[in-house]
C-alpha positions as semicolon CSV with decimal commas, in nm:
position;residue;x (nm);y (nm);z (nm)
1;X;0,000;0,000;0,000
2;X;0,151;0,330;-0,119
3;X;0,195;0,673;0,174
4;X;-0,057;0,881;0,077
5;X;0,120;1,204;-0,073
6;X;0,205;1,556;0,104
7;X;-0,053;1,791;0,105
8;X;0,200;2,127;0,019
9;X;0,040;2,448;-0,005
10;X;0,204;2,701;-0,293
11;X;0,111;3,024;-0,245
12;X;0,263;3,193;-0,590
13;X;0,060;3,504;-0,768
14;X;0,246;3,464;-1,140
15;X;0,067;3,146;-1,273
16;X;0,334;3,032;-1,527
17;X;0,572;2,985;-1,213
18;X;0,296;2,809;-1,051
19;X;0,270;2,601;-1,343
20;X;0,619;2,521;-1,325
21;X;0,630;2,409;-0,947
22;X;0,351;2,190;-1,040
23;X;0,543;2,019;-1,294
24;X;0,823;1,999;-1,155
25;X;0,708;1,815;-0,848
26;X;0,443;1,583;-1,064
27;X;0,624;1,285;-1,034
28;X;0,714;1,331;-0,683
29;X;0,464;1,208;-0,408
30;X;0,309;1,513;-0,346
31;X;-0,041;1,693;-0,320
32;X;0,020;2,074;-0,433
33;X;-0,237;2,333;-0,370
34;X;-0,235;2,700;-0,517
35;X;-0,295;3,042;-0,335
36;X;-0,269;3,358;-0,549
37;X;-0,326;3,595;-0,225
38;X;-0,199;3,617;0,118
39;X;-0,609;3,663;0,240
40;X;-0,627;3,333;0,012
41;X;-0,332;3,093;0,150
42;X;-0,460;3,234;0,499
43;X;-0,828;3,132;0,427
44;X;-0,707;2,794;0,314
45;X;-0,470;2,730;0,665
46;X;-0,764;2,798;0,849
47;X;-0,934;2,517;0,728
48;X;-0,643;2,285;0,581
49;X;-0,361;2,132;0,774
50;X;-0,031;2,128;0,506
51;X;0,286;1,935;0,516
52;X;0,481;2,232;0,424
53;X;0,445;2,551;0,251
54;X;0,621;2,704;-0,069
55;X;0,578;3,103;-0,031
56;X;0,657;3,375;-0,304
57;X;0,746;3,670;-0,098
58;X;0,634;3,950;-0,387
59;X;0,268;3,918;-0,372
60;X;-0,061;4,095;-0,440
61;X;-0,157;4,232;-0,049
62;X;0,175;4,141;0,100
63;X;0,539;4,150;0,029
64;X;0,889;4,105;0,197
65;X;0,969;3,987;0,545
66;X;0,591;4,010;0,658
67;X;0,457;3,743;0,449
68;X;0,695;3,532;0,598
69;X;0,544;3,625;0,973
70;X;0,193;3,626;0,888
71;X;0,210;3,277;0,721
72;X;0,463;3,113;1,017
73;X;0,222;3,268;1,245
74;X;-0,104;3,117;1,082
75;X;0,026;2,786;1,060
76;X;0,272;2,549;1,230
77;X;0,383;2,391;0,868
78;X;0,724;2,475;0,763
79;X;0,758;2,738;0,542
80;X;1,020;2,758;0,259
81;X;1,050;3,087;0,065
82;X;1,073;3,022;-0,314
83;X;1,168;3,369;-0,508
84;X;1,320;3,554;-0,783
85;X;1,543;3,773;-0,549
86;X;1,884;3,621;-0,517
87;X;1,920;3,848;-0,170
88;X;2,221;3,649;0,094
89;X;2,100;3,918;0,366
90;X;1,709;3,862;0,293
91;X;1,713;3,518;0,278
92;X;1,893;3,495;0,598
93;X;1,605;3,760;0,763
94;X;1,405;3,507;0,617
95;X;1,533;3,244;0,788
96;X;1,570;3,442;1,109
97;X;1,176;3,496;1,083
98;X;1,047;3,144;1,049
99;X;1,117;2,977;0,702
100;X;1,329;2,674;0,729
101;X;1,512;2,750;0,367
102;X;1,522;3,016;0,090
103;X;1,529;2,910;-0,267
104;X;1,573;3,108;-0,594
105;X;1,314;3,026;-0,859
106;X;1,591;3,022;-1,139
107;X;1,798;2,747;-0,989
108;X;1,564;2,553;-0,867
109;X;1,549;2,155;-1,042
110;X;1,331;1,876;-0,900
111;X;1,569;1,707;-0,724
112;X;1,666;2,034;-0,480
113;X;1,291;2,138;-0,472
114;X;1,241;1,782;-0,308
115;X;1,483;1,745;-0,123
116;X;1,415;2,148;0,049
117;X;1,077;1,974;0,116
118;X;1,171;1,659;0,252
119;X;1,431;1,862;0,491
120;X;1,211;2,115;0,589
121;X;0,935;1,896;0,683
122;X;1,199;1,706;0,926
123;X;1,394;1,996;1,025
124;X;1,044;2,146;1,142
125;X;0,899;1,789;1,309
126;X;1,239;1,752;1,502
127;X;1,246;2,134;1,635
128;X;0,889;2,055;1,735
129;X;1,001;1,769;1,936
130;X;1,259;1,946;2,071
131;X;1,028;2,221;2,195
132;X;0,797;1,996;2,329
133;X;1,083;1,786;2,507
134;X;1,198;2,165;2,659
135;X;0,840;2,231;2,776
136;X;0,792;1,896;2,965
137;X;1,147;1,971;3,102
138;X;1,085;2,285;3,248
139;X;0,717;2,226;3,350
140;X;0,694;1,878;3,492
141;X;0,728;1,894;3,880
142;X;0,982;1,651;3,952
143;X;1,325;1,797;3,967
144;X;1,560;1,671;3,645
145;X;1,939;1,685;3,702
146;X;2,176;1,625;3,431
147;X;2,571;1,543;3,499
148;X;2,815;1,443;3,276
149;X;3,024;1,104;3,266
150;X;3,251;1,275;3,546
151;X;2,979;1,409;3,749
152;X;2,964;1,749;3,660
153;X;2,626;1,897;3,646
154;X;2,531;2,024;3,269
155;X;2,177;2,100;3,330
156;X;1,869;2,184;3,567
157;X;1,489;2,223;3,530
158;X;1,329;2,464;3,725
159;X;1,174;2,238;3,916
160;X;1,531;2,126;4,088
161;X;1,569;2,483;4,207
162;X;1,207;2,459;4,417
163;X;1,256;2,185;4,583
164;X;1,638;2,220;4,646
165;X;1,650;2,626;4,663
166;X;1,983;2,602;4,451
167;X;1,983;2,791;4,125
168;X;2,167;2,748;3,803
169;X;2,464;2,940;3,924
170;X;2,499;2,725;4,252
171;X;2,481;2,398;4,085
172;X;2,641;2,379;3,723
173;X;2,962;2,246;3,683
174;X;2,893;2,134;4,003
175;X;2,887;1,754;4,163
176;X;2,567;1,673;4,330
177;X;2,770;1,655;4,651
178;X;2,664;2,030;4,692
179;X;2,316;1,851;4,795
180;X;2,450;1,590;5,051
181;X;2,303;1,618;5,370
182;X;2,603;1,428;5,601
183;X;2,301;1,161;5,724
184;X;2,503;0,866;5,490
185;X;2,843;0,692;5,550
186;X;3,018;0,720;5,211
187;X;2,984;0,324;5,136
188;X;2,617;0,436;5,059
189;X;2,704;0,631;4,763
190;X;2,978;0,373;4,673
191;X;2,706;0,129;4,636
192;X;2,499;0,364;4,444
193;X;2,788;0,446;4,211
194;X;2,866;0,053;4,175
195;X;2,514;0,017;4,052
196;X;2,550;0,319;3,839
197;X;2,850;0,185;3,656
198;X;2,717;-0,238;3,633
199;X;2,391;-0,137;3,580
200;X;2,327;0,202;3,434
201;X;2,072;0,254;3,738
202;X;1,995;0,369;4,024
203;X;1,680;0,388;4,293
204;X;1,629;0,500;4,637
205;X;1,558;0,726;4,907
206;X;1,793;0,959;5,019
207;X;1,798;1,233;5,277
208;X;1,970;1,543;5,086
209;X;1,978;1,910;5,254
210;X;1,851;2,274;5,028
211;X;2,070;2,566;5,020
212;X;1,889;2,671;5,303
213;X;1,983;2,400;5,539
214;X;1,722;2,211;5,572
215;X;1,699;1,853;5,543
216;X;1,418;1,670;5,331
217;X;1,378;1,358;5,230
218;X;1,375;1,260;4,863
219;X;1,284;0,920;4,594
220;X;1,610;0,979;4,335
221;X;1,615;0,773;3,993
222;X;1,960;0,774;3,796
223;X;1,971;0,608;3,476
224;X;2,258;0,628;3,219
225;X;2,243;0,783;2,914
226;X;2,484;0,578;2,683
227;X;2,572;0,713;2,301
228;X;2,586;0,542;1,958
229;X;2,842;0,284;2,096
230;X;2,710;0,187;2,374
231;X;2,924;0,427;2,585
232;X;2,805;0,632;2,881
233;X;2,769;1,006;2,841
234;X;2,575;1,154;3,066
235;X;2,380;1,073;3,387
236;X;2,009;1,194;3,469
237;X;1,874;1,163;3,796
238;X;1,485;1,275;3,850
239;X;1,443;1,412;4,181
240;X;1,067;1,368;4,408
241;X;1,066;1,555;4,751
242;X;0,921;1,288;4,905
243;X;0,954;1,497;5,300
244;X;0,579;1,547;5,343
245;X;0,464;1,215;5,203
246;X;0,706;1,038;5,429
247;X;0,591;1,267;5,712
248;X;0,228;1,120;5,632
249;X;0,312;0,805;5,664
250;X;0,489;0,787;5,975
251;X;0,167;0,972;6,114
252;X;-0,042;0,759;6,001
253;X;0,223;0,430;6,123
254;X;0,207;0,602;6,450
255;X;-0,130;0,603;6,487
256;X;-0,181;0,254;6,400
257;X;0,059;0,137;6,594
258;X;0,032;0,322;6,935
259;X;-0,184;0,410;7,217
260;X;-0,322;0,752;7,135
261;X;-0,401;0,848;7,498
262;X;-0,011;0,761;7,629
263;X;0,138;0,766;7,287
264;X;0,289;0,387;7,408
265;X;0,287;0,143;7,111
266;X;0,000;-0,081;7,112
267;X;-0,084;-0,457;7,192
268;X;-0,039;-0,533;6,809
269;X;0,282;-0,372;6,796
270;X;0,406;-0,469;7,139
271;X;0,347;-0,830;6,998
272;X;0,549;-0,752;6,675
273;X;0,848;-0,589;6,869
274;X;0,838;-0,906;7,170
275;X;0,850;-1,133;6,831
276;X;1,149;-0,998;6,693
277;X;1,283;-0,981;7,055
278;X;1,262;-1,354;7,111
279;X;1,368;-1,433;6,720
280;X;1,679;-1,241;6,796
281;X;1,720;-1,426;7,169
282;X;1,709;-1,749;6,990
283;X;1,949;-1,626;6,735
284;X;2,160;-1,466;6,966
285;X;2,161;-1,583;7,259
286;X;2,092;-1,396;7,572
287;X;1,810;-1,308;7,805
288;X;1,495;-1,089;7,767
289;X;1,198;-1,010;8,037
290;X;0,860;-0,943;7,949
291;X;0,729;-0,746;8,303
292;X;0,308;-0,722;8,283
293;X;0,170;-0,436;8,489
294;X;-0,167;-0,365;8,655
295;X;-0,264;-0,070;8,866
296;X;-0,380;-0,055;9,206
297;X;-0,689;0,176;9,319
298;X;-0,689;0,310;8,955
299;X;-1,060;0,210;8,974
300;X;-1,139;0,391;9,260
301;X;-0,993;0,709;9,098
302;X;-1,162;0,708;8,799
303;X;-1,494;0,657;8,972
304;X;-1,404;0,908;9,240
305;X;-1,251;1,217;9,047
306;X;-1,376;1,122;8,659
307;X;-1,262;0,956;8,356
308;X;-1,057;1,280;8,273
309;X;-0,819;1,235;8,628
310;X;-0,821;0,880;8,513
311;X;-0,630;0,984;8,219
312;X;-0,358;1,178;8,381
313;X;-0,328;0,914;8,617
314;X;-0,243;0,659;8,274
315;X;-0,058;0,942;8,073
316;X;0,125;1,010;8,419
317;X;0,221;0,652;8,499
318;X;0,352;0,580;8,123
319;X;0,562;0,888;8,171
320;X;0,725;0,736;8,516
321;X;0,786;0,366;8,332
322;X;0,934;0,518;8,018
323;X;1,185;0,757;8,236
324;X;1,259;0,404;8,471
325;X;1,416;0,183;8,169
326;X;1,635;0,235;7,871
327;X;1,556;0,329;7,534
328;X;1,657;0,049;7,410
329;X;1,366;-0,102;7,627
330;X;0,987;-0,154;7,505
331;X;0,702;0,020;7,739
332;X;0,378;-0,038;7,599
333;X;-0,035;-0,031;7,715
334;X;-0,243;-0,315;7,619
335;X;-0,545;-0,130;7,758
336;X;-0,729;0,004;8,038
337;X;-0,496;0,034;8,335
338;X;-0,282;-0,311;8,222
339;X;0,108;-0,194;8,087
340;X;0,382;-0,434;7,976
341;X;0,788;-0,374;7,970
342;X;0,980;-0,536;7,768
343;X;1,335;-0,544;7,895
344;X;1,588;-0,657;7,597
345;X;1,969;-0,803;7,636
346;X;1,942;-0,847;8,009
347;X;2,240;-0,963;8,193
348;X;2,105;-1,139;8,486
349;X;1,780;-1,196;8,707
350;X;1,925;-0,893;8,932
351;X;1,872;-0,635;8,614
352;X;1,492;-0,728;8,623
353;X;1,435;-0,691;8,965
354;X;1,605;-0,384;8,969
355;X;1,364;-0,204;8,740
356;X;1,067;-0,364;8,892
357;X;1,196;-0,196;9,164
358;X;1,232;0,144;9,020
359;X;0,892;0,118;8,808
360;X;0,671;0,095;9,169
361;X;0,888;0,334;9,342
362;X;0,820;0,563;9,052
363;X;0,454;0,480;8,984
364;X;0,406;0,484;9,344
365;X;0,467;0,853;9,373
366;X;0,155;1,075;9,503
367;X;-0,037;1,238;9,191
368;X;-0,248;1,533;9,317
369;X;-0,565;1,630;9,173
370;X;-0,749;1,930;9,330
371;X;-0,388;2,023;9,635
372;X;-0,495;1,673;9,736
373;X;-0,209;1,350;9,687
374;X;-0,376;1,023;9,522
375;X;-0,174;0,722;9,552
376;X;-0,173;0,415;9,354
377;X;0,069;0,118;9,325
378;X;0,152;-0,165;9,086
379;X;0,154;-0,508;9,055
380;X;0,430;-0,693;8,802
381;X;0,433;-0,984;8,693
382;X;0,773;-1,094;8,553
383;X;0,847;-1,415;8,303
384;X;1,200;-1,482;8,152
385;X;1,302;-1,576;7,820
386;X;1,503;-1,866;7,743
387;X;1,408;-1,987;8,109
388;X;1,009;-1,987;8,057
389;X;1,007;-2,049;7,649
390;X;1,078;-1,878;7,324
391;X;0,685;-1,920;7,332
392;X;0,584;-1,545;7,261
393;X;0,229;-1,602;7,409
394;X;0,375;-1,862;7,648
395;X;0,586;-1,558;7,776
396;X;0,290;-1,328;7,800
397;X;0,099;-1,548;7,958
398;X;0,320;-1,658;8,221
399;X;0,415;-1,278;8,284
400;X;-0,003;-1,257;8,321
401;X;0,003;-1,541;8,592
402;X;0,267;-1,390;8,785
403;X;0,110;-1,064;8,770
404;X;-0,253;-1,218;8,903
405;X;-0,065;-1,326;9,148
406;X;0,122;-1,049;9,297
407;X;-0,207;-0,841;9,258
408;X;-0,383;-1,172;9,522
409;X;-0,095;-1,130;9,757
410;X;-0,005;-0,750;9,759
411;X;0,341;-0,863;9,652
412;X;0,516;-0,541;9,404
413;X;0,643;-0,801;9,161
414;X;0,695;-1,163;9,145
415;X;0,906;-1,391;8,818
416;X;0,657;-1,695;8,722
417;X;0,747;-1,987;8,849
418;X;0,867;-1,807;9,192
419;X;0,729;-1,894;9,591
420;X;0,591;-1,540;9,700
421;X;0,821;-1,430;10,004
């Protein structure tokens, strides 16, 4: 199946050179209209869409450099100038105001006069593309970085200048290092530069810092731009400020994972974290303690002084068992007035007892509510990893029995398994 032939527009007033362009492109696969006028050829691009247009300049109602505007500006077809005047300076004016070549009617054969079309028409297409690749460039809103094979920056969008507050000036002929933010060890970027150079790519998060000095959090793709030989070139990396999204999710983590009244992690998390605990005291070796915790007379104050007191009372006491173990420790509330510690990499038995110690001296402490002291207490209930199980709800519910049991006997703690003394 023949390409259907270009639809070219001639605009040309003197009909025996109109006659002549016809003939000589007849055998060529092309579709030639005739306008006499400039009101004409613009009449016909309003309704028409041309592969390229042949313009006289010396017309009826227009002549010169302005037929040349008018007709670029009417259509988006490339425009070659066909005319008697053999003018260097005007046909480079011409040029300079939108035609894509200048021809003079004398020398003109069929071969040139298809070829200028051929050329123009891809000439025009690619300097469309090229403004269209430009646009996306500078309006898309992820930052695009450009380096060279040594790491040089060539090239910015705007859009690298929001989100990083650098401008042109600050960052080409620049390395990216400007960005770093000192939050990774430099086998991080070795890695990422061993990838770059096996794989021609590159994806993760990375924590960068704006000229400003703050530090945000952004997704970074690097690919490799390789030439004709397989070679690499250049290097573009597409930047996504990722610093409120990331802030989002850890809100909404947070809040599905802890206590929103003591801001202690949950029972479902406090499950996860005792699971890894015990994987790792398997792995390891070592001793944990899971400590269960009930208060004493919270009951009485809630019913006495409100639900609100009630909550200072929890918020208070969570605040006391946090400030009584180590970070590295696990406080959490698995409801009501019911806590649990988990104490991780304990030496000995003498550790444990030692902060059930200082969590009922500390939760013991008078609260006051209206210049008057409420007291409470706790019972703890204590159960031992490897010595009770690797059982995670074994553990728990060993830690549970213990606890029942100092609550019975008005003990402050006792380890399952243990004779109350």
């Amino acid at each position: 199946m023949e390409p259907e032939p270009l639809h070219i527009l001639l605009i040309e007033d003197n009909p025996g050179d109109a006659r002549l362009i016809r003939e000589l492109l007849m055998d060529a696969a092309y579709q030639l209209d005739t306008a006499g006028r400039l009101s004409d050829a613009l009449d016909r691009l309003a309704h028409s869409n041309f592969a390229a247009i042949l313009l006289d300049l010396s017309l009826p109602d227009s002549y010169g450099l302005d037929t040349v505007v008018r007709i670029s500006t009417a259509s988006a077809a490339p425009v070659i100038v066909l005319t008697g005047m053999n003018d260097e300076d005007l046909a480079l004016s011409a040029v300079r105001a939108g035609a894509q070549d200048y021809l003079i009617k004398g020398e003109v054969t069929t071969s040139l006069l298809s070829r200028a079309i051929r050329y123009a028409i891809e000439r025009h297409r690619s300097a469309t593309e090229a403004r269209l690749h430009v646009a996306v460039f500078n309006s898309i809103s992820e930052g695009i970085l450009i380096t060279d094979v040594d790491a040089r920056i060539v090239d910015i969008n705007p859009a690298v200048t929001h989100i990083t507050g650098y401008g042109e000036s600050d960052l080409i002929g620049n390395n990216p290092r400007i960005l770093q933010s000192g939050h990774h060890d430099p086998l991080f970027y070795q890695s990422m530069w061993e990838s770059l150079i096996s794989d021609g790519y590159w994806q993760g998060e990375i924590w960068n810092r704006r000229k400003a000095g703050e530090i945000y959090l952004q997704r970074l793709t690097i690919n490799a731009v390789r030439n004709s030989v397989g070679q690499i070139t250049h290097y573009v990396s597409v930047i996504m400020d990722i610093t409120l999204q990331k802030q989002a999710e850890d809100q909404l983590f947070f809040r599905a994972t802890h206590d929103a009244l003591t801001g202690l992690p949950n029972r479902d998390h406090f499950h996860g974290r005792l699971s890894h605990a015990v994987a790792r005291c398997r792995r390891e070796g070592g001793m944990l303690a899971v400590m269960m915790i009930d208060l004493n007379r919270f009951k009485q104050i809630n019913d006495t002084l409100g639900h609100s007191s009630g909550d200072v009372v929890l918020q208070t006491t969570a605040q006391r068992m946090l400030k009584s173990v180590r970070k590295s420790d696990l406080v959490a509330r698995l409801g009501g007035d019911e806590f649990v510690i988990v104490l991780d990499q304990v030496s000995n038995i003498e550790t444990c007892t030692r902060v059930a110690e200082m969590v009922t001296t500390a939760i013991a402490e008078p609260i006051i509510f209206d210049d008057k002291p409420w007291e409470i207490s706790a019972s703890i209930g204590i159960s031992m990893c490897p010595r009770d199980g690797y059982i995670v709800d074994g553990l728990i519910e060993s830690a549970d029995e213990a606890m029942y049991r100092a609550k019975q006997s008005g003990t402050a703690y006792i380890f399952f398994g243990a004779s109350i003394t």
